[in-house]
C-alpha positions as CSV (number, residue, x, y, z in Angstrom):
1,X,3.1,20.8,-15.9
2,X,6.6,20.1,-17.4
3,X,7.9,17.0,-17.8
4,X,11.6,16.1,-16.4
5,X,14.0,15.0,-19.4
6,X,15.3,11.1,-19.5
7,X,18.0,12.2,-17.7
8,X,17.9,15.3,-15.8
9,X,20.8,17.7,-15.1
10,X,20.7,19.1,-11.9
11,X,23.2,21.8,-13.0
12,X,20.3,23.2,-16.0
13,X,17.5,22.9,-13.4
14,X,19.7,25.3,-10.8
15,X,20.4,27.7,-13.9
16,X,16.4,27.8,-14.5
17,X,16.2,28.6,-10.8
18,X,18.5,31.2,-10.9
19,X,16.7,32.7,-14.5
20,X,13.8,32.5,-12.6
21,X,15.1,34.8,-9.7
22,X,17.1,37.1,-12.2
23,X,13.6,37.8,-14.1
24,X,11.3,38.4,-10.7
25,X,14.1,41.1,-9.5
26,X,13.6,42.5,-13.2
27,X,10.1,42.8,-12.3
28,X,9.6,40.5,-15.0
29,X,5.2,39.9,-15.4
30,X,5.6,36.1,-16.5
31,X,7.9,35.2,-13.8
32,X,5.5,36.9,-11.1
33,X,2.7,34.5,-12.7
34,X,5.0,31.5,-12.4
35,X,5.4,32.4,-8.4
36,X,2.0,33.0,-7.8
37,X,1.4,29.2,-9.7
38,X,3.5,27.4,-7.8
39,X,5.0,28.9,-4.7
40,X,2.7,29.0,-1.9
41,X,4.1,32.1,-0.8
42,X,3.1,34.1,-3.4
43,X,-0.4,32.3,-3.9
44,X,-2.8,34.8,-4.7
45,X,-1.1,37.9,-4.1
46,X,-0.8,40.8,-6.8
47,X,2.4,41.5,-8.8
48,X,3.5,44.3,-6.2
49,X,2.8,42.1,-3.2
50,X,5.0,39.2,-5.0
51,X,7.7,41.8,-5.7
52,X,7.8,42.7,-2.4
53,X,7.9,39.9,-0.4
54,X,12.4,39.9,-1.6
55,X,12.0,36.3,-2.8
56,X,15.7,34.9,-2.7
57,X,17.3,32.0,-4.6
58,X,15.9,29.1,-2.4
59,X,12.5,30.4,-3.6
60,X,12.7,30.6,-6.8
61,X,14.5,26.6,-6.5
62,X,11.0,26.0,-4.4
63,X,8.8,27.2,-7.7
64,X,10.9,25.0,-10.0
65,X,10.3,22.2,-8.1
66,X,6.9,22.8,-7.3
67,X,6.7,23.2,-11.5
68,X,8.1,19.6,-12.2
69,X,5.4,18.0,-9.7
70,X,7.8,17.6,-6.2
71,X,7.4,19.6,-3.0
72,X,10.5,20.7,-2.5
73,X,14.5,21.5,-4.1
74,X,15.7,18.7,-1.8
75,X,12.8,16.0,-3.3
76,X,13.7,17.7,-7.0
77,X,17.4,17.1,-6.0
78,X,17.0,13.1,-5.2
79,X,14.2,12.7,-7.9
80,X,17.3,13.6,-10.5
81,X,20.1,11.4,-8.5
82,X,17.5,8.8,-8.6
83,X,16.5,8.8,-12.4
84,X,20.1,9.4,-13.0
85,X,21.2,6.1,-11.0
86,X,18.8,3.9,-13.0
87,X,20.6,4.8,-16.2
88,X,24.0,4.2,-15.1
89,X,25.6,1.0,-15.2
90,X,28.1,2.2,-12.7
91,X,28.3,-0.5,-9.6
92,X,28.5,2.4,-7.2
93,X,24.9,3.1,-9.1
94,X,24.1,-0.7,-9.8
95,X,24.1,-2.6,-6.2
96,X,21.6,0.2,-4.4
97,X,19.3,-0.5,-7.1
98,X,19.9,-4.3,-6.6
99,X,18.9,-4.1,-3.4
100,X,16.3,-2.1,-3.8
101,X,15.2,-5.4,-5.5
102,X,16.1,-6.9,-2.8
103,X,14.6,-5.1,-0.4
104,X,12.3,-2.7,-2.1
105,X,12.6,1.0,-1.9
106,X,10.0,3.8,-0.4
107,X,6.4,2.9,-1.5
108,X,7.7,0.5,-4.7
109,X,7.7,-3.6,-3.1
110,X,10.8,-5.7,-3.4
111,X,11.4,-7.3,-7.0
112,X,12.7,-11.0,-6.3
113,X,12.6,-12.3,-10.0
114,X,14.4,-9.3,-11.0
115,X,17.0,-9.5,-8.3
116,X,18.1,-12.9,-8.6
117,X,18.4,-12.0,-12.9
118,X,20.4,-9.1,-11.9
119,X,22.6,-11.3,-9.7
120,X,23.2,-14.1,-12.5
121,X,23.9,-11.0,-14.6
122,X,26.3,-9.2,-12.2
123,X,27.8,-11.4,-9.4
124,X,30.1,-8.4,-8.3
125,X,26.5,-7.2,-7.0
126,X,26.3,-9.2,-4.5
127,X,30.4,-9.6,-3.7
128,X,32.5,-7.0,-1.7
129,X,31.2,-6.7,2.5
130,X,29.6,-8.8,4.7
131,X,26.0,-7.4,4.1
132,X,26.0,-8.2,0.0
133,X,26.8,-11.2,1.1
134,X,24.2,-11.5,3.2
135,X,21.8,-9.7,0.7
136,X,22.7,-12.3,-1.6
137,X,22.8,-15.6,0.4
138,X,26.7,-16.0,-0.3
139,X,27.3,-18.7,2.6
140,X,30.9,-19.0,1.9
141,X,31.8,-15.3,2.2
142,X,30.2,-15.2,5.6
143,X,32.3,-18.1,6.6
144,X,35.0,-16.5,5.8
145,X,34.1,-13.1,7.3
146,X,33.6,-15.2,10.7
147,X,36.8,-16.5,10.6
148,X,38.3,-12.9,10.2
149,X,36.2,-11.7,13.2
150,X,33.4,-13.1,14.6
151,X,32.1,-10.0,16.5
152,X,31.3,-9.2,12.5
153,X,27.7,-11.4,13.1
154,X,26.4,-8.0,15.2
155,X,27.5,-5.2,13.2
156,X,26.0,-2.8,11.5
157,X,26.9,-1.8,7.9
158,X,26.4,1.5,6.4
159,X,28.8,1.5,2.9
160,X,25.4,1.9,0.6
161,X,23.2,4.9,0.4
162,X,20.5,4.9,-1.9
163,X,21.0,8.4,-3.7
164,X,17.4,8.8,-4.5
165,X,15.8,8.6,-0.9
166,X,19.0,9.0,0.6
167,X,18.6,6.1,3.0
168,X,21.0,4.6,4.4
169,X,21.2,0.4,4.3
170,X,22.6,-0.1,7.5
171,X,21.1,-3.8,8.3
172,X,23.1,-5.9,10.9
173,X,23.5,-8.9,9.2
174,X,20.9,-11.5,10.3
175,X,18.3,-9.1,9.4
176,X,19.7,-8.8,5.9
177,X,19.5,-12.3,5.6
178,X,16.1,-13.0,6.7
179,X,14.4,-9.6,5.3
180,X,15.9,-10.3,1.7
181,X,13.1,-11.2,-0.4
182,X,15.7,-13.8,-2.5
183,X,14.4,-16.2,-0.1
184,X,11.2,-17.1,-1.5
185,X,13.0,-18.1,-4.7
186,X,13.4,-22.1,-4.1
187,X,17.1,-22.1,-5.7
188,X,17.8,-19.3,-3.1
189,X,16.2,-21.0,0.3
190,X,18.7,-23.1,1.4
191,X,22.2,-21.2,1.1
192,X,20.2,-18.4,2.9
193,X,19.1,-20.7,5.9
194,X,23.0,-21.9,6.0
195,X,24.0,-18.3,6.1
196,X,21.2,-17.8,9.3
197,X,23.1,-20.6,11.0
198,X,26.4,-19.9,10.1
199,X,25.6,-16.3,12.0
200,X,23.9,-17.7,15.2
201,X,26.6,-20.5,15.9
202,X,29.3,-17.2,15.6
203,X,26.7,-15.3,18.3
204,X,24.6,-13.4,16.2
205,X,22.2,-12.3,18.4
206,X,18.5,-13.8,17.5
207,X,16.8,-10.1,18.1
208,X,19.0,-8.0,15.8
209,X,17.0,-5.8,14.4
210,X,16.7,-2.9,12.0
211,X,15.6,0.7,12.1
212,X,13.5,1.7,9.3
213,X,12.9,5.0,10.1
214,X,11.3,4.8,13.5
215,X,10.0,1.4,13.4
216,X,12.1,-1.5,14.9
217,X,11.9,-4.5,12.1
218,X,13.4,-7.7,13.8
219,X,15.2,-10.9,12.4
220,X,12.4,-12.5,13.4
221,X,9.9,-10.5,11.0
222,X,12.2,-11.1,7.9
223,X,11.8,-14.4,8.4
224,X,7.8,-14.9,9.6
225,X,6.1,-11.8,8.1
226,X,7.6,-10.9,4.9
227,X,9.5,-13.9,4.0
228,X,7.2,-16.5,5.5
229,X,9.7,-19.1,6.0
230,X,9.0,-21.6,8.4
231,X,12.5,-23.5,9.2
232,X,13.9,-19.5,8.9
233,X,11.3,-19.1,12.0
234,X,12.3,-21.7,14.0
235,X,15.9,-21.7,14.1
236,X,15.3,-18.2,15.1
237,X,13.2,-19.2,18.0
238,X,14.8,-22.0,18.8
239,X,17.9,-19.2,19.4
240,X,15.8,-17.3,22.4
241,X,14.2,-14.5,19.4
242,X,10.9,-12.7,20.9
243,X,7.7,-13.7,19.4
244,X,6.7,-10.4,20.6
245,X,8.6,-8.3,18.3
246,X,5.3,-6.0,17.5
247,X,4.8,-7.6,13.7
248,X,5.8,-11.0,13.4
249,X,3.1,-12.4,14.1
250,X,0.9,-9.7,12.7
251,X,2.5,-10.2,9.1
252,X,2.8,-14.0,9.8
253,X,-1.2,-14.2,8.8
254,X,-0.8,-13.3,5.2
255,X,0.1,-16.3,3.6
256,X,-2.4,-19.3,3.3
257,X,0.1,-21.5,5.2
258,X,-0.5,-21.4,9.0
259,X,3.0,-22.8,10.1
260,X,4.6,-19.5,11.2
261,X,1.8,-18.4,12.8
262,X,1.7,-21.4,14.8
263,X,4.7,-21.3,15.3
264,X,4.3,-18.0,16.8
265,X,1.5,-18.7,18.8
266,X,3.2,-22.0,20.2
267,X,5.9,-19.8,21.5
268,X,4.4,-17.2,23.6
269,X,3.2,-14.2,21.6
270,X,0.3,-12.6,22.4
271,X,-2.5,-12.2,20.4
272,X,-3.9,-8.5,19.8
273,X,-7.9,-9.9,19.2
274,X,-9.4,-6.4,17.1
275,X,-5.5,-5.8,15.5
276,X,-4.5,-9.2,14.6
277,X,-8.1,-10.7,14.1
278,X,-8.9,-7.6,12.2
279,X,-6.2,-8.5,9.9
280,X,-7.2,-12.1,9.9
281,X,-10.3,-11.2,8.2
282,X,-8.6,-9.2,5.5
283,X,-8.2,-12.1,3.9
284,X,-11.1,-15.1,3.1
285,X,-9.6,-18.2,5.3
286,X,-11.8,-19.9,8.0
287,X,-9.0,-22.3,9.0
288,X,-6.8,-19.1,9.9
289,X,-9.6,-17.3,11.8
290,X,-10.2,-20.2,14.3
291,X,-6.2,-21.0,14.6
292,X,-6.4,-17.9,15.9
293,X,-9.6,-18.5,18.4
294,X,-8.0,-21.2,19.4
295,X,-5.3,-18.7,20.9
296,X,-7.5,-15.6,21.6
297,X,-8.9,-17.1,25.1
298,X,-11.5,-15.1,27.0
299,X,-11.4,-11.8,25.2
300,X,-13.6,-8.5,25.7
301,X,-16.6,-8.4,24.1
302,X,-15.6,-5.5,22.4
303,X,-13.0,-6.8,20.8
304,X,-14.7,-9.4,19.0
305,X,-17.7,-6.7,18.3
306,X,-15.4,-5.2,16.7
307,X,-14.0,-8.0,14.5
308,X,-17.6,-9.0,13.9
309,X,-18.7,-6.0,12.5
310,X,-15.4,-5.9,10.4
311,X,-15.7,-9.4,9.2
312,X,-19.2,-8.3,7.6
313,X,-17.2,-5.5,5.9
314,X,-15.0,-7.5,4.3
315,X,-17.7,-9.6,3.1
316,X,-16.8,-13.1,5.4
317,X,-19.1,-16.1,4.8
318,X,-21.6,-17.0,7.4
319,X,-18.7,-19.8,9.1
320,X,-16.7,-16.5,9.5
321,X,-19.3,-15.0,11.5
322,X,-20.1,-18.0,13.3
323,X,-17.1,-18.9,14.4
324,X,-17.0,-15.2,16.0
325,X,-20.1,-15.6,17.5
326,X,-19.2,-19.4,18.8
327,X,-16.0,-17.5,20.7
328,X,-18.3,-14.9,22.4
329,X,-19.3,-11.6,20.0
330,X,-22.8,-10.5,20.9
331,X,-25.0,-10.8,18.1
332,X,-27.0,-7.9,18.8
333,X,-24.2,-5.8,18.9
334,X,-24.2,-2.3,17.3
335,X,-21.7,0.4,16.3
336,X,-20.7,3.9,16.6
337,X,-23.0,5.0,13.9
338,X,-26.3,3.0,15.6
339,X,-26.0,0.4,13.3
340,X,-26.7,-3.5,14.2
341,X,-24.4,-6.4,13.1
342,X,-27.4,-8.2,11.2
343,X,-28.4,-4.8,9.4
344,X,-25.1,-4.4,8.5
345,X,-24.7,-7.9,6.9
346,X,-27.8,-7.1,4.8
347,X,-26.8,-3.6,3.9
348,X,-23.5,-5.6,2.3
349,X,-26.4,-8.4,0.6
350,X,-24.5,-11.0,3.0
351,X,-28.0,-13.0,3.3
352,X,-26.3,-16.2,4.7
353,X,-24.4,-13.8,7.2
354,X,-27.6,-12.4,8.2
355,X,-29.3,-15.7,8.7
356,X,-26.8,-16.1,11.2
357,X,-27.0,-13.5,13.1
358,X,-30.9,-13.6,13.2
359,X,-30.3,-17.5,14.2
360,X,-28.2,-16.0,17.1
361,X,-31.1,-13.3,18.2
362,X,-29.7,-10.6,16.7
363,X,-32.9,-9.5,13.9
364,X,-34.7,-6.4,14.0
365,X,-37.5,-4.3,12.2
366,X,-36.1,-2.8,9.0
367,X,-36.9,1.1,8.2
368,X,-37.5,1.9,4.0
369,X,-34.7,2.9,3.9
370,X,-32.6,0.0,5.0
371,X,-34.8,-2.3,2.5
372,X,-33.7,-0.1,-0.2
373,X,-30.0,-0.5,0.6
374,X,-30.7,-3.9,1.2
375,X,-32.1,-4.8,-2.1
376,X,-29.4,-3.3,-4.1
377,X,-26.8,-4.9,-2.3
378,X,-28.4,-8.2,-2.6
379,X,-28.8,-7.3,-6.5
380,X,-32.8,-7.5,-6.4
381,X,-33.5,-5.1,-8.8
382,X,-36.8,-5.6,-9.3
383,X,-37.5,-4.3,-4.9
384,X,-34.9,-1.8,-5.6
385,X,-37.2,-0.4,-8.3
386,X,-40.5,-0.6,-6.5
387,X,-39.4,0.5,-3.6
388,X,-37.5,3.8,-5.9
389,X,-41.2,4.2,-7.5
390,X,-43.2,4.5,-4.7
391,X,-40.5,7.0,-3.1
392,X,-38.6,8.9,-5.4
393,X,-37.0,10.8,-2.8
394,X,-35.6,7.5,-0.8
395,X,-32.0,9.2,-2.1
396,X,-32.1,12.4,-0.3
397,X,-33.1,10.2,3.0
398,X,-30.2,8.1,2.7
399,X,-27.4,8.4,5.6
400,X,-23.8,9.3,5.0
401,X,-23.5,5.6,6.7
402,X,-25.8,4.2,3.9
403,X,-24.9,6.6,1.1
404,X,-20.9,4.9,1.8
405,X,-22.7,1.5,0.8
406,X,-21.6,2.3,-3.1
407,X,-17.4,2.7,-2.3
408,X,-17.4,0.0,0.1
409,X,-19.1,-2.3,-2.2
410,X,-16.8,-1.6,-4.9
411,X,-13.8,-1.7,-1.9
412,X,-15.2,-5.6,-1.6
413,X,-15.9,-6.0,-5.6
414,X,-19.5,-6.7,-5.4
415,X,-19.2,-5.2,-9.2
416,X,-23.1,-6.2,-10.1
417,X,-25.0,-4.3,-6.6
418,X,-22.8,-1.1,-7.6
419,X,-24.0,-1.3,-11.4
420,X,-27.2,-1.5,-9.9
421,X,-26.6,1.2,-7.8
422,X,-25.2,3.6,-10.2
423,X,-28.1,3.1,-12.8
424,X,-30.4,3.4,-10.2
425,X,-29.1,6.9,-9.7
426,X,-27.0,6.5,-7.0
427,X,-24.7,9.9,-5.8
428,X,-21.6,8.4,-7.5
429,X,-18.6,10.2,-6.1
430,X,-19.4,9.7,-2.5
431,X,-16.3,9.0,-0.3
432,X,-16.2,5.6,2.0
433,X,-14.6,2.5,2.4
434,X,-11.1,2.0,4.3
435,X,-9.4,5.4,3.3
436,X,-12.5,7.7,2.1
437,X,-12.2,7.4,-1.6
438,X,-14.6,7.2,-4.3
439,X,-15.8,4.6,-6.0
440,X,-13.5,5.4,-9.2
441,X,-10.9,5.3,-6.8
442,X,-11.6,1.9,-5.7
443,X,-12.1,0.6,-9.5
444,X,-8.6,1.9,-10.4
445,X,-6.8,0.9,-7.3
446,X,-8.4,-2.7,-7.8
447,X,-6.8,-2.7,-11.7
448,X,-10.7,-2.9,-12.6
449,X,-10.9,-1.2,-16.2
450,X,-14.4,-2.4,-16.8
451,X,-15.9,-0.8,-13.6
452,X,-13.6,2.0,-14.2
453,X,-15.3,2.8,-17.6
454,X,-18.6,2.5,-16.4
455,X,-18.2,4.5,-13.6
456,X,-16.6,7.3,-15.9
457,X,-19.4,6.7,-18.4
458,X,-22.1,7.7,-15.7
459,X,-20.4,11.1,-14.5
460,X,-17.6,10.3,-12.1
461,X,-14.2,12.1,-12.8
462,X,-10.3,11.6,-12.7
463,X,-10.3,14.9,-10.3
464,X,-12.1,13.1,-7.5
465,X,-10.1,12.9,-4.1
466,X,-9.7,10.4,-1.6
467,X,-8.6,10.7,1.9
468,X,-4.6,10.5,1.9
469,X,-5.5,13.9,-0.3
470,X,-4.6,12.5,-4.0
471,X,-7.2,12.2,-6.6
472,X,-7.9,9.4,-9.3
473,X,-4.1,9.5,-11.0
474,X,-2.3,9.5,-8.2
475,X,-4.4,6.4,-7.3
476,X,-3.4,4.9,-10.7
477,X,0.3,6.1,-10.1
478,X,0.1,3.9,-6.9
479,X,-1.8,1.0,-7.8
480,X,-0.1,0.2,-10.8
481,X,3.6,0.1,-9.3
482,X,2.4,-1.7,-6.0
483,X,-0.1,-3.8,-6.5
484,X,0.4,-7.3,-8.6
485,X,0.3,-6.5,-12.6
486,X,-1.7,-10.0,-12.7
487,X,-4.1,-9.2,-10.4
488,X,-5.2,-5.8,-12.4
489,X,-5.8,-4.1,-15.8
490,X,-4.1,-0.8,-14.7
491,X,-3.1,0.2,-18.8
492,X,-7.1,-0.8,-19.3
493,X,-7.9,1.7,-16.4
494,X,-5.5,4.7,-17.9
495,X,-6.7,4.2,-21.0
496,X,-10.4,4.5,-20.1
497,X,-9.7,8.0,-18.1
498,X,-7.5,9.3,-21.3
499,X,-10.7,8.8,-23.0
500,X,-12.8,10.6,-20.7
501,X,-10.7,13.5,-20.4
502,X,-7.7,12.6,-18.2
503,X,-4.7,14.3,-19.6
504,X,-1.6,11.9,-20.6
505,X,1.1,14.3,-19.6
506,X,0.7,14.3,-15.9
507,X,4.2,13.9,-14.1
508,X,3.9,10.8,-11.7
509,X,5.3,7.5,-11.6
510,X,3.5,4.5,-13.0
511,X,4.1,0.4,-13.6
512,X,6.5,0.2,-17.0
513,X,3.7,-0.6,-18.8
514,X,1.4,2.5,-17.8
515,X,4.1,4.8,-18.5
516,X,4.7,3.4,-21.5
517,X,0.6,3.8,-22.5
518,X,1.2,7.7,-21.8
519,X,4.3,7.8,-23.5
520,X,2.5,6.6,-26.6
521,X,-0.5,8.9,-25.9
522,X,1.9,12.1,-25.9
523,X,3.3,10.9,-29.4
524,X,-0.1,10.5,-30.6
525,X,-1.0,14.5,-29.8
526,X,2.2,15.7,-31.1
């Protein structure tokens, strides 16, 4: 695959389009090859069949943006606006990227740190229209937009249009004061609460909200769910804003301070048991789960089946499942696949887990099969191995439900029961866990270069898929520009899949630091 120059001319990638369409009417072989490579069109089909399908010029723009990596001439087209904007120091360039650190942009999170440096760099940035100023926290340019007009507070603004995605910033202006993400900087908390009060004393109304694409973000959730700011919260409920906004207080429960949720709850919304429980037990915190109990009143038993059996997947303690249990799950409930919660726990080696369940009633006889599972998750390698002596076959009478044991262990970094596993001969590139990737997967999404080696070292591969339809680089690609550099060795994890036969020149987009890894890798090769 090509690679894309630093700076990419759009006018040279429309003249290789056009070359490309001069040589296929020529009836040129290598330009047939080219169009059978990358345009689906002309996928398989013999050198008379391509000829005579009468590509035209959009086609041949299709096959040199399929070439570089993107799906289309449009995505080609804002790829190069996009890589050209970063270079450019240009403020018509320079404040959409700002707030794209404000705000974040497509799959890449919002960059505070770097925002606020940008800002003390370049306060023009943040100067100019009512929304900068609200992007920024400038209190004293919204004072003095109210006093030009107050029916300003519940406008829309539309003067900056990201020239990579193409989106449009068009936030009315409370929700660009309590989505940006300047407000979890401590220097930056207070002007921005002024600026929420300056716009609700001039009538801004409490449930502005945004359009972000098709889904409806409100004040409200700039504030509770990506902001977490409590005062933020109330002011905004105080002011008549709907708890029930659809992800306020969804998004309220990840943070380890309970004071927006509570908030929340206090004020009407309505708690979603499987959704917002669910979500709940993403995260290791008792004191949240039975906040939210507290609020759950008498819900379906399915519901909290359903949070039961997630809870075990995500590897809760035994309080965890006790507390579920105290508010009413059955503890001889079992799911789609036939499964019981206390097998479950000790197919996850969740022993205390289990003990509460089997407390509760919910035991049962165990199959060979389900010991063997057991034991390896549980990290008894000494029953694993008996049991893998006296039946050598126990792998071909594994489920698909107990084959996924070996992702979704790695999905909830139980790194020692999958080292068993794999030694033990597990299948290793077997899909599972939340979206049907293999274990490699998980270990690079996680940032985990030690478990990505070993994995690679016992036969998995950078060309295994996962279910969003990527493979292993494209998980890399994702991981390492989303997910926090602290919590993750994602350089470690490239470096171990260059060394066991991933190529460095793929075209994606990594962290800074990944990039740079491959950057040095392509030098090294010449």
């Amino acid at each position: 695959m090509p690679l894309l120059p630093e700076r990419p001319n759009i006018e040279h990638l429309k003249k290789q389009a056009k070359d490309l369409l001069r040589d296929y009417e020529a009836g040129d072989a290598a330009s047939f090859t080219r169009l059978r490579n990358s345009l689906p069109a002309a996928e398989g089909k013999t050198n008379s069949e391509i000829a005579a399908l009468g590509l035209k010029l959009h086609d041949a723009q299709s096959c040199i943006a399929r070439e570089y990596g993107l799906p289309s001439w449009r995505n080609l087209k804002n790829y190069v606006d996009w890589r050209n904007m970063m270079m450019s120091h240009a403020r018509e360039d320079a404040v959409p990227r700002w707030l794209h650190y404000v705000y974040g942009h497509e799959t890449d999170p919002p960059k505070p740190q770097l925002a606020a440096r940008t800002l003390e760099e370049r306060p023009d940035l943040g100067q100019g229209d009512l929304f900068l100023a609200c992007a920024s926290g400038d209190a004293a340019a919204i004072e003095r937009a109210i006093a030009a007009g107050r029916e300003c507070v519940n406008q829309l603004t539309d003067y900056w249009r990201c020239p990579g995605c193409k989106e449009t910033l068009d936030m009315p202006p409370l929700v660009a004061v309590t989505h940006s993400t300047l407000l979890q900087l401590p220097a930056y908390k207070d002007s921005f609460r002024r600026c929420a009060r300056l716009l609700l004393d001039a009538g801004a109304d409490p449930n502005q909200f945004w359009m972000h694409g098709e889904h409806p973000l409100s004040a409200l959730y700039g504030a509770a769910g990506k902001n977490h700011d409590s005062a933020l919260t109330m002011m905004l409920l105080d002011a008549g804003a709907n708890p029930n906004d659809g992800e306020s207080l969804y998004h309220s429960l990840e943070t380890p301070d309970h004071t927006c949720t509570r908030l929340l709850l206090e004020r009407g919304a309505k708690l979603q048991v499987w959704t917002v429980l669910a979500h709940q037990l993403d995260r290791d915190d008792i004191e949240g789960l039975r906040l939210l109990l507290r609020y759950a009143g008498k819900s379906s038993t399915t519901d909290l089946e359903q949070c039961l059996f997630w809870a075990i997947r995500r590897r809760r303690d035994r309080a965890h499942v006790e507390a579920l249990i105290a508010a009413g799950a059955n503890p001889r409930a079992i799911n789609k696949e036939g499964v019981s919660a206390w097998r479950l726990a000790l197919q996850y080696g969740l022993t205390a887990a289990a003990e509460a369940l089997e407390a509760a009633g919910g035991s049962e006889s165990l199959s060979l099969e389900d010991r063997f599972v057991a034991a390896c998750a549980r990290c008894d390698e000494l029953e694993a191995r008996r049991i893998l002596e006296a039946e050598s076959g126990v792998f071909g009478r594994l489920s698909e439900f107990q084959l996924r044991q070996l992702p979704e262990l790695v999905e909830n970094r139980n790194t020692n029961a999958v080292k068993l596993m794999v030694r033990l001969g597990w299948p290793i590139n077997v899909p599972g866990g939340d979206w049907k990737a293999s274990a490699l997967n998980l270990a690079v999404f996680q940032g985990d270069s030690d478990l990505t080696r070993f994995l690679l070292e016992h036969g998995a591969s950078w060309t295994e898929r996962h279910g969003f339809g990527d493979n292993v680089n494209g998980t890399l690609s994702w991981a390492s520009r989303n997910r926090d550099p602290e919590c993750g060795d994602w350089v470690g994890c490239a470096r171990a899949l260059v060394e066991h036969g991933m190529p460095a020149d793929l075209e994606s987009r990594y962290s800074d630091e990944v990039a740079e890894f491959f950057a040095a890798e392509r030098a090294k090769s010449g």
